[in-house]
Structures are given as structure tokens and as C-alpha cells.
C-alpha positions as CSV (number, residue, x, y, z in Angstrom):
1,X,0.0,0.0,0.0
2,X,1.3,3.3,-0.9
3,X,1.6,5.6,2.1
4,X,0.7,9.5,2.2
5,X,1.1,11.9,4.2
6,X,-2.5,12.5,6.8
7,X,-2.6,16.0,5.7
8,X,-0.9,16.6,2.4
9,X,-0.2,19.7,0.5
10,X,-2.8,21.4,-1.6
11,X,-1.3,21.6,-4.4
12,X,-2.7,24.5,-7.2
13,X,-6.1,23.7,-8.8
14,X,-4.3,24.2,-12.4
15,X,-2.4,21.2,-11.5
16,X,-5.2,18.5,-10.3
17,X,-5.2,15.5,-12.5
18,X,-1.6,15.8,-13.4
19,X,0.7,16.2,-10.4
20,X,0.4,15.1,-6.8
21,X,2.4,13.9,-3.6
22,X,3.6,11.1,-1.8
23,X,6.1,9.8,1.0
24,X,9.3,9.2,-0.4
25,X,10.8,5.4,-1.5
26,X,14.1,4.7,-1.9
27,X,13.8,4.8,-5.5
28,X,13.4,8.9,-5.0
29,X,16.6,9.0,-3.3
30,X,19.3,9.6,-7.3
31,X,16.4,11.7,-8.5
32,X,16.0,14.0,-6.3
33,X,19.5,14.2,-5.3
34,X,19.8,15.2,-9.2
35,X,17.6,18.1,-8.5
36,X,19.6,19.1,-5.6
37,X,22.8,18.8,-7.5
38,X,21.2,21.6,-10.6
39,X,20.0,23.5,-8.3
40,X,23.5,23.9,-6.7
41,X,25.8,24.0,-9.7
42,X,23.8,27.4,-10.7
43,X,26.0,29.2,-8.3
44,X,28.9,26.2,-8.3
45,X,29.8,24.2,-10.7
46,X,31.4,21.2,-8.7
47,X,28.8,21.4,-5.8
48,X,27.4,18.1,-5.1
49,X,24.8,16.7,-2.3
50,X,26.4,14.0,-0.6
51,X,23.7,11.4,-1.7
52,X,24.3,8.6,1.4
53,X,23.3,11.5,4.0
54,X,20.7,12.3,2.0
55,X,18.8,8.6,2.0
56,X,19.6,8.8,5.1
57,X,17.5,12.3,5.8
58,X,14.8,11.0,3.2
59,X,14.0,6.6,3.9
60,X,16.8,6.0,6.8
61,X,16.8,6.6,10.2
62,X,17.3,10.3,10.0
63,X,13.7,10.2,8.5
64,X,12.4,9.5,11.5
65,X,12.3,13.1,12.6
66,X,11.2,14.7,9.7
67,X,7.8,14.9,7.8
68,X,8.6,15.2,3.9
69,X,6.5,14.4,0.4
70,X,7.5,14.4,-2.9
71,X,5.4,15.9,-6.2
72,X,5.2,13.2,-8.7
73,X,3.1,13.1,-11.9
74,X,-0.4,11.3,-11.7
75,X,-0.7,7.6,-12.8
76,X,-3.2,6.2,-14.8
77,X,-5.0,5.2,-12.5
78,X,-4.9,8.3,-10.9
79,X,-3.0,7.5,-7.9
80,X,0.6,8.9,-7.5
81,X,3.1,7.7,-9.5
82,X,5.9,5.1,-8.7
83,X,8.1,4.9,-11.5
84,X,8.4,8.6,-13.0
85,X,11.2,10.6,-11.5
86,X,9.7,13.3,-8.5
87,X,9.6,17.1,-9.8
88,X,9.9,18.3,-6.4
89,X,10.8,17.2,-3.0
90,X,10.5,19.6,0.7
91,X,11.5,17.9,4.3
92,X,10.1,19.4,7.7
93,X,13.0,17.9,10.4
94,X,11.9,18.8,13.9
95,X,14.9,19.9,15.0
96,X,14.6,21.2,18.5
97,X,11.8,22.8,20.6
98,X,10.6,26.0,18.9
99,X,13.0,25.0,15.7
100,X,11.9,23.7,12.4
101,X,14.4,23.1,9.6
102,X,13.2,23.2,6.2
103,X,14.9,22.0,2.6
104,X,13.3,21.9,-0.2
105,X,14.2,21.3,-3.7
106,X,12.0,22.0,-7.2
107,X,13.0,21.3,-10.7
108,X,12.9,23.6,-12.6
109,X,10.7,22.7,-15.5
110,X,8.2,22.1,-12.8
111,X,4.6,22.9,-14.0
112,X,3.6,26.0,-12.4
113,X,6.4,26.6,-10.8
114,X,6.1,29.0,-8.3
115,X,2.7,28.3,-7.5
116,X,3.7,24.7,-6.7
117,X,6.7,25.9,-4.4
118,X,3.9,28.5,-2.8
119,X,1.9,25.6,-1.8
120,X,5.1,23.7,0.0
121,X,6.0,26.2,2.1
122,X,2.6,27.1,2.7
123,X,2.7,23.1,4.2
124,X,5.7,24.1,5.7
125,X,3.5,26.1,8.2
126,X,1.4,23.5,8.7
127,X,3.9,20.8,9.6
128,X,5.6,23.4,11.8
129,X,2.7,24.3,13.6
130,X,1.9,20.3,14.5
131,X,5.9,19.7,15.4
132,X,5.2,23.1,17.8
133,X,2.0,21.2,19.6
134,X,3.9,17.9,20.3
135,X,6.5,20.7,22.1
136,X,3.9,22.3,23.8
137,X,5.2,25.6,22.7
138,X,3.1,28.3,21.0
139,X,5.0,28.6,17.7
140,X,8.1,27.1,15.7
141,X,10.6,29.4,13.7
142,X,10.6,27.5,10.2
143,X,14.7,27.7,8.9
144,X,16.4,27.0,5.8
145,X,19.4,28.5,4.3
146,X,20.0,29.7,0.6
147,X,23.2,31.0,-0.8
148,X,23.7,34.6,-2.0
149,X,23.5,33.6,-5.2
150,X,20.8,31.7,-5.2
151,X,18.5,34.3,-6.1
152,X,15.7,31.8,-7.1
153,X,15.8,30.3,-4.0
154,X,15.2,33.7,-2.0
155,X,13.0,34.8,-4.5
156,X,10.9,31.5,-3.8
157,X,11.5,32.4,-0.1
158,X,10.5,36.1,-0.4
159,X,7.3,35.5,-2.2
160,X,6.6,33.1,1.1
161,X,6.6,35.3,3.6
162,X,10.3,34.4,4.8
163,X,12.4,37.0,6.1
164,X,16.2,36.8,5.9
165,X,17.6,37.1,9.3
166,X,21.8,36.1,9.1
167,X,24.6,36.0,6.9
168,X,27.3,33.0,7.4
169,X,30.7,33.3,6.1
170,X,31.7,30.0,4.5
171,X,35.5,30.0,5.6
172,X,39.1,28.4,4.2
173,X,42.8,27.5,5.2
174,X,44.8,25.4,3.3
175,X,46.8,23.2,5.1
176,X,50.6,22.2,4.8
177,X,52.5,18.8,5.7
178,X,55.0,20.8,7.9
179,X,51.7,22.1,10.1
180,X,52.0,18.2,11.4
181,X,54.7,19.1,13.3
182,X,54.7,23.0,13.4
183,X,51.9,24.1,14.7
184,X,51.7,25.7,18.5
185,X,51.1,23.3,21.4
186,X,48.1,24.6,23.2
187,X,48.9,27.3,26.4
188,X,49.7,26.3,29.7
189,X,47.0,24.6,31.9
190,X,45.3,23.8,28.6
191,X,45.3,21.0,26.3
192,X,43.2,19.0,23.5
193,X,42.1,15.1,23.6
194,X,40.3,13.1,21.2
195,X,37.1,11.3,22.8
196,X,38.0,8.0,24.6
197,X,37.1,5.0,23.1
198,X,36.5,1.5,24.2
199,X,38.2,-1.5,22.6
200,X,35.1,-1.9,20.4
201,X,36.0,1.4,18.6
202,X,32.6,3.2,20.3
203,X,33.0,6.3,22.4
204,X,32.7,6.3,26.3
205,X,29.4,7.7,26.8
206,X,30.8,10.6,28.7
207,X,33.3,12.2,26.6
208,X,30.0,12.0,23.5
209,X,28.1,13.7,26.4
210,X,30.6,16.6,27.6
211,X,30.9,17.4,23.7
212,X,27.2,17.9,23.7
213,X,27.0,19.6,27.4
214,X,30.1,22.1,25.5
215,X,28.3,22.5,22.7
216,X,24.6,23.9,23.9
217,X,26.2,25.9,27.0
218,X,28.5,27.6,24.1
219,X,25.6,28.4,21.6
220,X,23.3,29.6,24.3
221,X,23.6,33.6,23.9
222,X,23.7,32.8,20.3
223,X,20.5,34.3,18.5
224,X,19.7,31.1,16.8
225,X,19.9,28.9,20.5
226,X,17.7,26.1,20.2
227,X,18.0,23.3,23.4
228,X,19.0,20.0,22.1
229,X,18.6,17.0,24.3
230,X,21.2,14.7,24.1
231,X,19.1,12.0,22.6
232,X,18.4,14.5,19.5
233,X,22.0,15.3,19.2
234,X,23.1,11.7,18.8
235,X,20.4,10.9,16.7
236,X,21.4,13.7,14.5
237,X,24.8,13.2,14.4
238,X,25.2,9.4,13.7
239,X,23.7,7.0,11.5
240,X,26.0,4.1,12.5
241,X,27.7,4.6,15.7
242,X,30.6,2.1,14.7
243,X,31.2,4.2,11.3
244,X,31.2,7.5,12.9
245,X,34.6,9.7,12.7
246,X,35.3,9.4,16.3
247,X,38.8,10.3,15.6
248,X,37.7,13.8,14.5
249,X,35.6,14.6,17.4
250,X,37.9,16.3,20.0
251,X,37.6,18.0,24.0
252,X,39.4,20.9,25.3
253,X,39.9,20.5,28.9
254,X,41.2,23.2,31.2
255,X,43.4,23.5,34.8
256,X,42.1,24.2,38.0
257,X,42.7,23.6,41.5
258,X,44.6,20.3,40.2
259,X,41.9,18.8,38.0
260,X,41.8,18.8,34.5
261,X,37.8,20.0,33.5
262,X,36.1,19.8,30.1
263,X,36.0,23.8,28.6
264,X,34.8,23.2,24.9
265,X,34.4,20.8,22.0
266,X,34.6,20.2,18.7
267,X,33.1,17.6,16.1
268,X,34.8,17.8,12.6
269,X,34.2,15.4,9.4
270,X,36.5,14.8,5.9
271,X,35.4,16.1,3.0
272,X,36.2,14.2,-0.1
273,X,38.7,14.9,-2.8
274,X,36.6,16.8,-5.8
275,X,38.5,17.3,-9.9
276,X,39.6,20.6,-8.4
277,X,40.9,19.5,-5.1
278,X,42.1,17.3,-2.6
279,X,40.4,15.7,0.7
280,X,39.6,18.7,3.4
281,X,38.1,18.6,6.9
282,X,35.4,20.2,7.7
283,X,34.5,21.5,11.2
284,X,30.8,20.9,11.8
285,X,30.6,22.3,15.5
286,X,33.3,24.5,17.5
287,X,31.9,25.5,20.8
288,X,33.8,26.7,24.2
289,X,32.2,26.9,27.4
290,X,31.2,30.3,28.3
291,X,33.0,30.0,32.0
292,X,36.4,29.1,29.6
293,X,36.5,31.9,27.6
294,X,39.5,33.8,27.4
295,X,42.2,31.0,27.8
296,X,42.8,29.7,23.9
297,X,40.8,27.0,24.3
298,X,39.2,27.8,20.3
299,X,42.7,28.1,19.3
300,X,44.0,24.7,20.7
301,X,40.8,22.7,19.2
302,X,41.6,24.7,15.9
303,X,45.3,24.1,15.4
304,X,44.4,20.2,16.9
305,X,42.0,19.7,14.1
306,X,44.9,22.0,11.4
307,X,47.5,19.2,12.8
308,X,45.3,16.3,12.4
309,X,44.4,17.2,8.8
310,X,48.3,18.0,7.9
311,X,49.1,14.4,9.3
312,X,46.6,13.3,7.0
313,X,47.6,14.9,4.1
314,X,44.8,17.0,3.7
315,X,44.8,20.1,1.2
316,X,42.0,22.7,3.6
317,X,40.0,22.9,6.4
318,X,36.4,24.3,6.1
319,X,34.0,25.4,8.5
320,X,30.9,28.0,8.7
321,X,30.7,31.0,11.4
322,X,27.7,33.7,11.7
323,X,29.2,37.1,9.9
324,X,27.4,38.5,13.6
325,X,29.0,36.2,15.9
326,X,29.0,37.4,19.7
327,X,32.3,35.9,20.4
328,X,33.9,37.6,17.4
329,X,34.4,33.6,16.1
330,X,34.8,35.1,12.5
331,X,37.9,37.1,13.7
332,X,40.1,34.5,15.3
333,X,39.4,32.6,12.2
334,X,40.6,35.0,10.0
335,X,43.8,36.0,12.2
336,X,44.7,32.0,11.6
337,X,44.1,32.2,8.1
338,X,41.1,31.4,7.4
339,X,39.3,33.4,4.7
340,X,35.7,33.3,3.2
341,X,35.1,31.9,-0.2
342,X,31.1,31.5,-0.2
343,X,27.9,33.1,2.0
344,X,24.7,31.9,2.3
345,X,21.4,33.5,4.2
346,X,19.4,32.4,6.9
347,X,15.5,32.8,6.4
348,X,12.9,32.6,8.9
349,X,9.4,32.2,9.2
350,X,7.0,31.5,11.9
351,X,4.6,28.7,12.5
352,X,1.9,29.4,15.1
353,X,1.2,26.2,17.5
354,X,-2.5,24.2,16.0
355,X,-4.4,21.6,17.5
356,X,-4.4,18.0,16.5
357,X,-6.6,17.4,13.1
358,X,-5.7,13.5,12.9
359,X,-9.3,12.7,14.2
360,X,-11.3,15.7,12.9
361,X,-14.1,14.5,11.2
362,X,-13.9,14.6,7.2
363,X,-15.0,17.6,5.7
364,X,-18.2,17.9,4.3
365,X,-18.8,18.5,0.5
């Protein structure tokens, strides 16, 4: 039996008979990574989706905490269609409480177009507003992101009531073999570990914890603060706990009184080699305690992760910082050579909290 979403999009009335939606299969998973991939190489031309994370965000477990559809043509027998490629595809993930992350993709030979993307994000609100009722909050701020020169994308966005809300600097170093050995040792009374692991290559639960207790108390002045339990955060993060990079998640740990305490945290990831370049490392989450601040402890988790990618023979390090940063992140980057080489935009919305319609009775015609 083909499954559908309980309260689907409604679609435009000029497209009725022709196009409609359903959950995805794993036979959407090349297709609609091929939209992603045209809708990224207007403004790149080597930018790519990574296609395992994204079966794993539309029919693995990372599905499991989003509520997505994809627009197919209409089968003969009017029911959705199985076998043609999907014209459009938008994911709801419930990310935290009062935070909704939105992607969305639309080819673009769509039929009606932007009416079609109109009535997605329109869902978007919908979807929103049930993930803010299981929360028990009174609204969830839809997200998404769309690079600066994506102006179709914004313009999409624009036209749906979105507001753009944050720039973030997409940031570079090249790395060097002699950084293996050259770069600085962290201060005095300060110094950088990988996360422990037991013989069966899995983390000890508490170092996976104090990277997640580092990371929230870090972000928690940040604008854009949403509280993430820990069982969200590993669920998040790892699709196969034995394949995760556990050798690229790291803990800065700090002096006093005689006992070494945990002071920040950082989770990084390789990126893989491209025509134009070699392997990189990108860092997916920097944070340092706000009761650390001030003793290098970004600095020590930075040059661990710059020494770790020379040893590997890496060619850059990536990572992404808000271009409004309270700490001043962007800056320290820069002074260790980091420079920007892309920006995308935040957009927001709002999705006011609605009660349950799973058992409302049909409507009448």
C-alpha cells in the first residue's frame, strides 16, 4: 500500500489530474538528489549533495524526525506515481523545541512553478505548527538557508513570507605537511584530547556527552539557540555509531585547583577529494564553554583539528561562522588564516502552534 502523508499539500487547482504527492521510496533517493545537484551548480559548478546523507535524511533513520513528500506526476489510474522521476521534493525535520528546519528542492521545468513551491512552504507552516504542539510551545521558527546567489531560491522564499535574518561566512585554510609538526602546542594549563574509546571502537558515553553539554552551554547567547537534548543530538549526528569519525571529534579540557575540566568541544568530518581538489576537513561544530573563555581554548581545538588534517595529508580545512558572531568567532578565524570563499542566508518564518486534526471528522462537500 502506498503511504501518504495525513494532511498533504494542496497543491494549485491548475495542477489537479496531473501532479500530486507522496512519501518518499528509496527509489526517489538519485532523482532528487539530481535536482539538488542543478540547483547547486547554478552558483557552483562542482557542488554536489552527498547522496548517502541524504537517503539517510529522506528513507533511513534520519527520517524519522522529519515529515517530507515528494510531487510526482499522476498515474493512470490516478494514484501517485511510482516509476516517474519526483519534480519536487520539501522535508520538515523537527529539529529542536521552537526549531523547524526546512529543505526543499524544485525542478525547474516544474509545472507551475512558483505556485507549486507557494503551496510547499505554505505546508511548511502546517507541519511546523503540528511539530510546535507535540512541544507544547506556542510557535516554531521554520529555517532554511539559501546561498547569495541563489537568487531563485530567496526569491521562492521572499514570495513566502520568509524573512532573511543572518549572513554565514563559508570560511578556508589550506593546510601544509609541515603544520603536522609545526603548529603551536596549546597554552599552559590547557590542552586538547580526542574522545575515549573502548576496545570496540565506540566512544565512552561521557566524553560523546561533555561534547554535547560544551556545545549547547556555548551556543546559548547565540540568536539562533535552540536546546537540544542529548538523545536529538546523537540521533542527529550518527547514522552508524561504529562508522562514525570518532577520531575527529575532539575535548578541550582546562586546569584548576589540580583537575583537568572539560572547557569546549569540537566535532569535525573529511570532505572528499573533488576534480579541483584534494580531501579537506570540515568543522561541523566548535563550541567553548562560556565560564572558559579567554584562555585559547578555540585556538588549541583549531590548530588540533589544522595538525590532524596535515598528518593526513589533507589540502583545507572548512568550516561556517555567523558574519554576527557574539564571540567575534569570525575574527580569530581570520587571524589563523582562514578566509571566506562562499555566503549563504538564513531565512525565517513563523509557525503558530495548531491543535491536532488527525481525528477531525472529514469535511463535508
Amino acid at each position: 500500500m502506498l503511504l501518504v502523508d495525513h494532511f498533504p499539500p494542496v497543491l494549485p487547482a491548475s495542477l489537479e489530474g496531473r501532479v500530486t504527492t507522496r512519501l518518499p521510496i528509496p527509489a526517489d533517493v538519485a532523482p532528487v538528489s539530481a535536482l539538488i545537484t542543478a540547483s547547486m551548480r547554478r552558483y557552483d559548478p562542482e557542488a554536489a549533495p552527498d547522496e548517502a546523507a541524504l537517503r539517510s535524511r529522506m528513507v533511513g533513520l534520519k527520517s524519522w524526525a522529519r515529515r517530507q513528500v515528494v510531487v510526482v506526476p499522476v498515474a493512470a489510474d490516478g494514484s501517485p506515481s511510482l516509476d516517474l522521476p519526483p519534480l519536487a521534493w520539501i522535508a520538515l525535520e523537527d529539529r529542536a523545541t521552537g526549531r523547524t528546519n526546512v529543505q526543499f528542492t524544485i525542478a525547474s521545468e516544474a509545472p507551475e512553478r512558483d505556485a507549486l513551491a507557494a503551496s510547499l512552504l505554505e505546508w511548511a507552516v502546517e507541519v511546523g505548527g503540528s511539530f510546535a504542539r507535540a512541544r507544547g510551545v506556542e510557535t516554531s521558527k521554520l529555517t532554511t538557508d539559501a546561498n547569495e546567489l541563489d537568487t531563485d531560491k530567496e526569491r521562492l522564499l521572499a514570495a513566502a513570507g520568509y524573512e532573511q535574518v543572518r549572513t554565514w561566512l563559508h570560511m578556508r585554510r589550506d593546510v601544509t605537511a609541515e603544520e603536522a609538526t609545526s603548529t603551536p602546542a596549546p597554552r599552559d594549563g590547557t590542552r586538547v584530547r580526542r574522545v575515549n574509546l573502548h576496545d570496540t571502537g565506540l566512544p565512552v558515553a561521557q566524553d560523546v556527552r561533555t561534547v554535547h553539554r560544551m556545545l549547547e552551554e556555548s551556543f546559548a547567547d547565540h540568536f539562533n539557540s535552540y536546546r537540544e537534548s542529548f538523545a536529538e543530538f546523537a540521533q542527529r549526528l550518527i547514522e552508524n555509531p561504529e562508522q562514525a569519525d570518532w577520531d575527529h571529534w575532539w575535548i578541550a579540557e582546562i586546569e584548576r585547583e589540580g583537575r583537568w575540566l572539560p572547557a569546549g568541544g569540537l566535532v569535525a568530518a573529511p570532505i572528499r577529494a573533488t576534480a579541483a581538489r584534494g580531501e579537506g576537513t570540515y568543522l561541523e561544530y566548535l563550541g567553548v564553554h562560556r565560564s572558559a573563555r579567554g584562555h585559547g581554548v578555540a585556538k588549541s581545538l583549531l590548530r588540533a583539528a589544522i595538525r590532524d588534517a596535515a598528518e593526513r595529508g589533507r589540502e583545507f580545512v572548512d568550516l561556517e561562522v555567523d558574519d554576527d558572531s557574539p564571540t567575534g568567532a569570525d575574527g580569530i578565524y581570520a587571524s589563523m588564516g582562514w578566509e571566506t570563499f562562499e555566503k549563504t542566508h538564513s531565512w525565517h518564518a513563523v509557525a503558530p502552534s495548531h491543535p491536532s486534526r488527525l481525528l477531525e471528522p472529514p469535511t463535508e462537500v
